[in-house]
C-alpha angles and dihedrals in degrees: 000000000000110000135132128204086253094060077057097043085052091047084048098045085048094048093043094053103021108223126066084240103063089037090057090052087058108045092040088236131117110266080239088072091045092058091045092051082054103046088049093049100047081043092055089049098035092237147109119234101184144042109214117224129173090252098054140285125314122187125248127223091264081049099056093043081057107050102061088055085042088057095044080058084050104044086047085055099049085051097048088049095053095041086056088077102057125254098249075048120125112275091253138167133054130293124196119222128192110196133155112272102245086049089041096051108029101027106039117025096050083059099045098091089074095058095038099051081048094049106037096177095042112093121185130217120209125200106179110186144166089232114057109248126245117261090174091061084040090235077147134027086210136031136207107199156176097203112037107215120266103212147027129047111310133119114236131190135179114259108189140325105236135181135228112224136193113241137157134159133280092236083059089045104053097049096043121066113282117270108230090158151342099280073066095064087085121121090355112127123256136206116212145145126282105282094223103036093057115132098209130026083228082082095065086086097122087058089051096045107036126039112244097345112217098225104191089170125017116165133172095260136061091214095069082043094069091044091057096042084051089053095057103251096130149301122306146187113237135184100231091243082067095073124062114219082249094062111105082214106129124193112257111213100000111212100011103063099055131142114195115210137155138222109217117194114220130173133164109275094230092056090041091070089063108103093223094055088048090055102055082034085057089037096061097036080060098051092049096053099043098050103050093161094065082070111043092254125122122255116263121255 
């Protein structure tokens, strides 16, 4: 049988996307290539491993049966690649972390330089999005996450507990009726996500905490939040590392007008053996622990 692991890496690309397209992207290669490593490789087994629709390719049953022994391959590789370089080797390579963009932007890269200066040959890639990323199409190595997935073969720990809180700007505050309690909230103006554009149904927490909100801007990111809570739009609810020291935002009702939520951290167990996964996995587990008041969370004792 004449077949090659990149006739596999191809079959798992395309399993993982759906379309030759978005697999070629991936693999750097023409989507012609893609097709003719398929064709070889269902050619070689005798099967076929995908129905083609017009939206894309979906496994078979012989497929699906396939690609749990294809990412074992994978998994053995990925293995084989690290181990060439010695245990006591340099963490090198690249690892690919989806994380949402506030976190992404004010938590972690202004903390990169540390693990960096420490791993010289490891380089990191950040998608920050308004939609999670997909850990089971490998479009990450690592997650950050609001919803921890359910099945399938990942290891998943919990990040940090964080709290929402309610913040605007003096300037708003000073030309709309003063705010003494929560029965005060009405009327005032809010600033809040697209409705239907949210990634996760934790970040309904204005409807649950104020009657009939009055949302006169609502966008995808929390970063634009804060801008247009700074420049005096409304009121928001922020996550605290949403707000640098220098932002004139001050908090409206502390302690009353509080939403609770957690990140969770998730990545493929097979890719989770790697040792450069488990160093930026260890590196954010210790941000997270030694700056509390990014999240809202007192200090420990």
């Amino acid at each position: 049988m004449d077949i090659d692991w990149t006739d596999f890496r191809h079959f798992l690309e395309v399993a993982r996307t759906g379309t030759l397209t978005a697999a070629s992207a991936r693999l750097g290669v023409d989507h012609t290539t893609v097709a003719r490593r398929l064709s070889r490789l269902e050619t070689a087994l005798g099967a076929t491993l995908f129905d083609r629709r017009r939206d894309g390719y979906v496994l078979t049953d012989t497929g699906q049966a396939l690609q749990a022994h294809a990412e074992a391959m994978e998994s053995a590789a990925l293995g084989a690649e690290e181990s060439a370089g010695g245990v006591g080797g340099a963490i090198a390579g690249a690892v690919r972390l989806g994380v949402p963009e506030v976190f992404g932007t004010r938590v972690l890269t202004p903390r990169l330089p540390a693990l960096l200066s420490d791993h010289p040959d490891l380089s990191v890639e950040l998608l920050l999005q308004h939609r999670f990323v997909s850990l089971a199409s490998r479009e990450v190595d690592l997650a950050v996450t609001l919803e921890p997935p359910t099945s399938g073969r990942y290891v998943i720990s919990r990040l940090t507990a964080f709290r929402y809180v309610l913040y605007a700007s003096p300037a708003y505050l000073a030309q709309h009726p003063p705010i003494h309690s929560r029965a005060d909230l009405a009327g005032h103006a809010f600033i809040d996500y697209v409705q239907d554009q949210l990634m996760s149904d934790e970040l309904r927490y204005l409807d649950r905490l104020v009657h009939a909100p009055r949302r006169v801007f609502s966008c995808t990111g929390m970063l634009a939040q804060a801008q247009a809570a700074e420049a005096g739009l409304g009121l928001a609810m922020l996550a605290p590392y949403a707000v640098p020291a220098n932002s004139p935002l001050v908090q409206v009702l502390p302690g009353e007008i509080v939403a609770h939520s957690v990140l969770w951290l998730a990545a493929p167990a097979d890719l989770f053996r790697l040792r450069r996964v488990r160093v930026v996995w260890d590196f954010l587990r210790a941000l997270v622990t030694e700056s509390p008041a990014l999240f809202g969370e007192p200090a420990p004792d």
